[in-house]
C-alpha positions in Angstrom: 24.2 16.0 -40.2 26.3 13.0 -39.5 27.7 14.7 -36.0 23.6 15.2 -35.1 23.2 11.3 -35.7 26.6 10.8 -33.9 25.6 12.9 -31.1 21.8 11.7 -30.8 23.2 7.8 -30.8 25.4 9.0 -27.8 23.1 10.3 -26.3 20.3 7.4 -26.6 22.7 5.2 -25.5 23.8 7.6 -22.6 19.9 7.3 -22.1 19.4 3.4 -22.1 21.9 2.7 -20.2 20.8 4.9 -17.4 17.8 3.5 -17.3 19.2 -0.2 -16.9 21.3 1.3 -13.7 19.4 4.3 -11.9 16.5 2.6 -11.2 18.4 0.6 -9.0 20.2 2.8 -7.6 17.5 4.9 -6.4 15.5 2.2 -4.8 18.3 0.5 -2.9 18.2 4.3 -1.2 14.8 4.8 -0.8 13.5 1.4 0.3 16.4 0.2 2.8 16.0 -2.8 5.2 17.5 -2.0 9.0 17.9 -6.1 9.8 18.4 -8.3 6.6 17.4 -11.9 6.6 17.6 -14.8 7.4 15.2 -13.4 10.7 15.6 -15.3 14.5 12.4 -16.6 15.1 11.5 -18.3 18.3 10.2 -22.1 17.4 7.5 -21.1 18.8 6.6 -17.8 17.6 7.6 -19.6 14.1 5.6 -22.4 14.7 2.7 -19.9 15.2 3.5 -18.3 11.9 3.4 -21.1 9.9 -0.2 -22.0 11.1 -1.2 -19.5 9.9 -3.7 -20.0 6.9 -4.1 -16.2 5.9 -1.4 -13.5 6.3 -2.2 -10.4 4.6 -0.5 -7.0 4.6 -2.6 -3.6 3.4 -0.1 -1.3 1.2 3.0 -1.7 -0.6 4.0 0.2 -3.4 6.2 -1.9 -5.2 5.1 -1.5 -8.9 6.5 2.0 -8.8 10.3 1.2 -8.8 10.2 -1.3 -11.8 11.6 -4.6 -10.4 10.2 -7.6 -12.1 8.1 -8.6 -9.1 7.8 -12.1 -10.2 11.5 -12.7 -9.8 13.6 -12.5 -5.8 15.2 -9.4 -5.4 18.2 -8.9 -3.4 16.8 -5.0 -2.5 13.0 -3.5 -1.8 10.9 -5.2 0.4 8.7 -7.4 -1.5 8.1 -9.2 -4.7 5.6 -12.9 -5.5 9.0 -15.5 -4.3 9.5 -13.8 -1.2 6.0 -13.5 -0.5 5.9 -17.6 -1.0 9.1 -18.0 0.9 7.2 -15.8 4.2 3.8 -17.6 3.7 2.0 -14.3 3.0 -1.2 -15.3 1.9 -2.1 -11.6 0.0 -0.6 -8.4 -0.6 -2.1 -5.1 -1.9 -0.3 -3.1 -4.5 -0.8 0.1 -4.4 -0.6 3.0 -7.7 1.9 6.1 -6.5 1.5 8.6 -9.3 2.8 11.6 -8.0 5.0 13.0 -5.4 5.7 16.7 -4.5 9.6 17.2 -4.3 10.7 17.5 -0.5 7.5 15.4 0.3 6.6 15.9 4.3 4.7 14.8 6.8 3.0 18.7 8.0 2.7 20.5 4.4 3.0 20.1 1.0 2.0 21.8 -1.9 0.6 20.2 -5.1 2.4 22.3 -7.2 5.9 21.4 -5.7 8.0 19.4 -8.6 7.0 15.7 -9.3 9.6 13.1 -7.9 7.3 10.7 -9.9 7.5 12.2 -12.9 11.5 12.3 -13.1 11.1 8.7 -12.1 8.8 7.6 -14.9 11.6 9.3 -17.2 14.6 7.7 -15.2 13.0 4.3 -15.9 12.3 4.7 -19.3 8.9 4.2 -18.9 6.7 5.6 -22.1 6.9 9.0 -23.2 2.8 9.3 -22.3 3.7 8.3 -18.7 5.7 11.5 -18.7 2.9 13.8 -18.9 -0.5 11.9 -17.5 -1.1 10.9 -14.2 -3.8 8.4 -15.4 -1.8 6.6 -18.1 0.9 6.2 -15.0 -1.6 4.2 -12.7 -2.9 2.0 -16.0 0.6 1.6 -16.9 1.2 0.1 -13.1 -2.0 -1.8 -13.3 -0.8 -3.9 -16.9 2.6 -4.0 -14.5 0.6 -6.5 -12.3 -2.0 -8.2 -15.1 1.6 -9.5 -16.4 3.7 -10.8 -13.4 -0.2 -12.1 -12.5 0.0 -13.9 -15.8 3.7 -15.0 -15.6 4.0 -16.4 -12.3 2.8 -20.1 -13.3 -0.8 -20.3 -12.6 0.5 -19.2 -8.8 -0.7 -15.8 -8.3 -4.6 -14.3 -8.1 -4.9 -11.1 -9.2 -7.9 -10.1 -6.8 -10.7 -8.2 -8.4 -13.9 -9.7 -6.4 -15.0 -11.7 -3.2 -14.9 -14.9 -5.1 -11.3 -14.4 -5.3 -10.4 -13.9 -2.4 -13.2 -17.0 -1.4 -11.1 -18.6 -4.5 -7.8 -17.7 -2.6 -8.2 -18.8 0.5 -9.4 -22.2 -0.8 -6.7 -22.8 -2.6 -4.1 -22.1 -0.3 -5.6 -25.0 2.1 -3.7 -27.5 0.0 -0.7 -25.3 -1.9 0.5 -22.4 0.1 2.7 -21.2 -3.0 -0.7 -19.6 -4.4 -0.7 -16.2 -3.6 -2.3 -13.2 -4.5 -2.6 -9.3 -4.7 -5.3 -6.5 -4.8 -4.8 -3.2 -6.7 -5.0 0.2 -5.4 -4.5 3.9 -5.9 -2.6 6.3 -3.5 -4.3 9.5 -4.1 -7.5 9.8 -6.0 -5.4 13.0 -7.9 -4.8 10.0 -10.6 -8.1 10.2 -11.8 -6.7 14.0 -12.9 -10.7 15.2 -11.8 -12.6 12.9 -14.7 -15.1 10.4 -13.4 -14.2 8.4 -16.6 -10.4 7.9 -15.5 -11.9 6.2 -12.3 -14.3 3.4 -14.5 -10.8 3.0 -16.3 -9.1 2.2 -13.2 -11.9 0.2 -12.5 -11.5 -1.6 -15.8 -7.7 -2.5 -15.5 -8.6 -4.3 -11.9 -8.1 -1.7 -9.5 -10.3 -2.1 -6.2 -9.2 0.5 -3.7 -8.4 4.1 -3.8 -7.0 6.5 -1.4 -8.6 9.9 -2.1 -5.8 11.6 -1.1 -1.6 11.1 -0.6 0.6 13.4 0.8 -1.2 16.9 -1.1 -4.5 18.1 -1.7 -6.2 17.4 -5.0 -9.8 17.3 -7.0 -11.5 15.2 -4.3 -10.3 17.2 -1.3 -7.7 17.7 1.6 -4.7 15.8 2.4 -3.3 15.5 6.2 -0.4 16.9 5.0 -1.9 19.1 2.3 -2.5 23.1 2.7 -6.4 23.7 2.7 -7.7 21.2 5.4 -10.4 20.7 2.9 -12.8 17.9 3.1 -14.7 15.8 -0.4 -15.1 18.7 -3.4 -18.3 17.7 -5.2 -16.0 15.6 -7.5 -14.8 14.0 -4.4 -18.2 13.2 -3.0 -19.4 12.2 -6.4 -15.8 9.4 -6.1 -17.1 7.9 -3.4 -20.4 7.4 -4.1 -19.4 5.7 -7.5 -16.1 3.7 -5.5 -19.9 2.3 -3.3 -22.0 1.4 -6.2 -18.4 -0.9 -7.6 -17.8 -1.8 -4.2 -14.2 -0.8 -4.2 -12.7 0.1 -1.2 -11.7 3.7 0.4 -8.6 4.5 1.9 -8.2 7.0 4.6 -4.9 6.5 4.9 -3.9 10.1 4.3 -7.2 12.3 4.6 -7.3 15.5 5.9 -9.6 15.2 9.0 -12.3 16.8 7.4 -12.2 14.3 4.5 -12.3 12.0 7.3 -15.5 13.0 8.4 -17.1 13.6 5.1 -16.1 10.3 3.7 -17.5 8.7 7.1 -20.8 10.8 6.8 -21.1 10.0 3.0 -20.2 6.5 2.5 -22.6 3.9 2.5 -20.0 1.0 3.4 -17.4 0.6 5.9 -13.9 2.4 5.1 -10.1 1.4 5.6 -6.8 3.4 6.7 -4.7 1.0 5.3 -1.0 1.8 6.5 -1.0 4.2 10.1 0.1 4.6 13.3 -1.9 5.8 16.0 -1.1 9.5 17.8 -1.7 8.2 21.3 1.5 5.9 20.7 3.2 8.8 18.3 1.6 12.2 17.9 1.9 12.6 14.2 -0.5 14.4 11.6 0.0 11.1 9.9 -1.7 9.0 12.7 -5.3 8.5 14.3 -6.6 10.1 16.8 -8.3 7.8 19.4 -11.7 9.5 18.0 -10.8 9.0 14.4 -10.2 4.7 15.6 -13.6 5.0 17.7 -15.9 6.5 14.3 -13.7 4.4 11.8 -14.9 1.1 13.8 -18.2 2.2 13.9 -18.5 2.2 10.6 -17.1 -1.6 10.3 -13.4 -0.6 9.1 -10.0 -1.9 9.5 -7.0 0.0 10.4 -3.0 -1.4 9.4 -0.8 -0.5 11.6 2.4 0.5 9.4 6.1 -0.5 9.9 8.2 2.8 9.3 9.3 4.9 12.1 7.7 8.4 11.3 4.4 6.4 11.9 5.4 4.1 15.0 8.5 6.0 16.1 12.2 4.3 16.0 11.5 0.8 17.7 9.7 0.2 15.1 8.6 -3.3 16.3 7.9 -2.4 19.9 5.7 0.9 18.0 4.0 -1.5 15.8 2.7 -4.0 19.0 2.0 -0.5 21.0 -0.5 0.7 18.4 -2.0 -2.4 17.9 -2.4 -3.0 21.5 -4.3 0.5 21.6 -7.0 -0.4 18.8 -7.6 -3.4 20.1 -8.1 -1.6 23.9 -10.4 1.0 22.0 -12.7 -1.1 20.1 -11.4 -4.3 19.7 -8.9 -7.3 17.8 -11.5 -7.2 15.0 -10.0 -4.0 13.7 -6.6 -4.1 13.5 -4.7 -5.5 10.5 -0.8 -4.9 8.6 -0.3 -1.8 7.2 3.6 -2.2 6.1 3.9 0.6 3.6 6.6 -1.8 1.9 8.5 -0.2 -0.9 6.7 2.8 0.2 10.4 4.9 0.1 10.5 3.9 3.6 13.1 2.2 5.6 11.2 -0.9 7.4 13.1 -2.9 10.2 12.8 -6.5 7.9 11.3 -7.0 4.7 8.1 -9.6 4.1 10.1 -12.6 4.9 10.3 -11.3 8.8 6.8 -10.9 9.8 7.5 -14.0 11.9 8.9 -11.3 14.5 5.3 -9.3 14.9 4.2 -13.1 16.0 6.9 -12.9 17.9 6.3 -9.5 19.8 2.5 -10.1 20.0 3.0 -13.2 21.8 5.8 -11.4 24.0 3.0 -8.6 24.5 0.0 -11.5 25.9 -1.8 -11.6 22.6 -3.5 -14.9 21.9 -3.5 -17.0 19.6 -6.8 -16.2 17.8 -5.7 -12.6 18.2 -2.5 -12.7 16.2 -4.5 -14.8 13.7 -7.3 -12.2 13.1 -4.5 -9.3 12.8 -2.1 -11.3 10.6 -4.6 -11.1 8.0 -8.1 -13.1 8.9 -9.3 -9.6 9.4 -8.2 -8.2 5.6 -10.1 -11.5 4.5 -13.0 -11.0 6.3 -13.5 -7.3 5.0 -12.7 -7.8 2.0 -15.4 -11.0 1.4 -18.1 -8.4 3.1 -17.0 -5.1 0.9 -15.4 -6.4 -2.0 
């Protein structure tokens, strides 16, 4: 008996200390940085920046690796200082709750093993994480309520218009208030109960993704194995996401779901983190048609920073797809789609968007234009659809 306590001490301890060092460890290889800061800026690319009253950016999903977000991190790509520190105006956070083991951009099955999953455990996170993808995005969701809560009286968690109305007003006279929005990658979180998404609902969050990177209740992914469009559950999401005006997510649909959620929803629709396949031909990316029908419908589009989306200069890839949604239907469209923290290398973390000024300006964009796309145009959307 005393060898068992001996032995289950050990191991415990074995445990907790694990979970003080993996973490760590495993985001520092997942989330790498290819230029770290301090960033060369052009005075007057910077100068640009720094007028600038609202930068927003559309995904990052930082609350999944466990860093205290309300503290500077020497690793990852964004937490509440360093968004101070680059004058970004408004992040949104979004829920990863699952992950198919040797996740890829043409197929994946749902039934491959969970990276999430031995995540959750490598972090110590509750025991009920382990086993629910549900109590995983409400776990994630109190994540933010608290560094919201701790970050002295300087960050907004978004839930409404007003906020971001409140936001914006705010950060006329003290550009230290920030603020975030919460979503959902993959609508497979709500584990096919219409309850689990007025739960989600409940704990603040205001966008959802119907899909990630497999196919689940509400339909196909674009890198899922069906090529499915909305189930009835899915179609029965998205009527429910209108009625609580949260916002949809194409980001990873199956083209099929593209067109269902298109022909379905009653209010204009987002891909929040993309590239576009005229700059790199990737089931991940837009097709030209996809851009033309999404802007019809009054959406926005971020343009992502990683290189499977905007191909290896990631910079000059990020400027090229802009350029081509703006050519196709116009400035009013295009917005950041980072995919920060996203277990993605970027080419600088959230301190260096100064060098997209940079590049835009290099590229004949005007002023008014880089404004819109540095985030006027997530403000705009989001006061009309929020």
């Amino acid at each position: 008996m005393k060898k068992a306590l001996i032995v289950f001490i050990s191991l415990f301890l074995i445990y907790w200390i694990a979970t003080m060092v993996v973490p760590g460890i495993i985001e520092k290889k997942g989330n790498p940085v290819k230029i770290l800061p301090p960033y060369k800026i052009s005075p007057e690319a910077q100068a640009l920046f720094n007028s600038l009253e609202f930068v927003a950016d559309l995904h990052c999903d930082a609350l999944l690796w466990g860093r205290d977000l309300t503290n500077k991190s020497e690793f990852g790509h964004v937490d509440f200082p360093r968004m101070q520190e680059g004058n970004v105006a408004m992040q949104v956070f979004t829920i990863v709750s699952k992950s198919p083991k040797g996740q890829n951009m043409e197929v994946n099955s749902a039934e491959a093993t969970d990276n999430i999953t031995l995540l959750n455990i490598a972090q110590g996170r509750p025991v009920s994480n382990w086993f629910s993808l549900i109590k995983r995005t409400l776990y994630q969701s109190r994540m933010l309520e608290e560094f919201s809560d701790n970050f002295n009286g300087e960050f907004i968690f978004i839930k409404s218009k007003e906020d971001v109305l409140k936001l914006a007003e705010l950060r006329k006279t003290d550009k230290n208030i920030i603020g975030g929005l919460l979503g959902i990658e993959g609508g497979h979180a709500l584990q096919g109960k219409m309850e689990n998404l007025e739960k989600a609902y409940a704990a603040g969050v205001r966008l959802i993704g119907p899909s990630h990177f497999f196919d689940n209740e509400l339909g196909g992914s674009a890198h899922g194995m069906s090529g499915e469009g909305l189930t009835d559950f899915g179609k029965s999401v998205v009527k429910r996401m209108n009625e609580l005006n949260m916002v949809i997510d194409l980001a990873h649909a199956s083209p099929k779901m593209f067109d269902d959620v298109l022909e379905l929803s009653s209010k204009p629709v987002m891909v929040s983190h993309t590239g576009i396949r005229a700059v790199l031909n990737s089931p991940r990316n837009l097709s030209d048609d996809q851009v033309r029908r999404l802007a019809a419908k009054g959406g926005i589009i971020g343009i992502a920073f990683f290189d499977m989306a905007v191909g290896e200069d990631e910079i000059k890839g990020i400027v090229a797809c802009m350029k081509r949604v703006k050519n196709l239907v116009g400035i009013e469209h295009v917005a950041l789609g980072s995919d920060y923290d996203g277990n993605v290398q970027v080419p600088f973390d959230i301190t260096g968007l100064p060098l997209i000024v940079e590049a835009l300006m290099k590229e004949g964009f005007t002023d008014e234009e880089i404004k819109a796309i540095m985030g006027e145009n997530v403000k705009r959307f989001l006061i009309e659809n929020l």
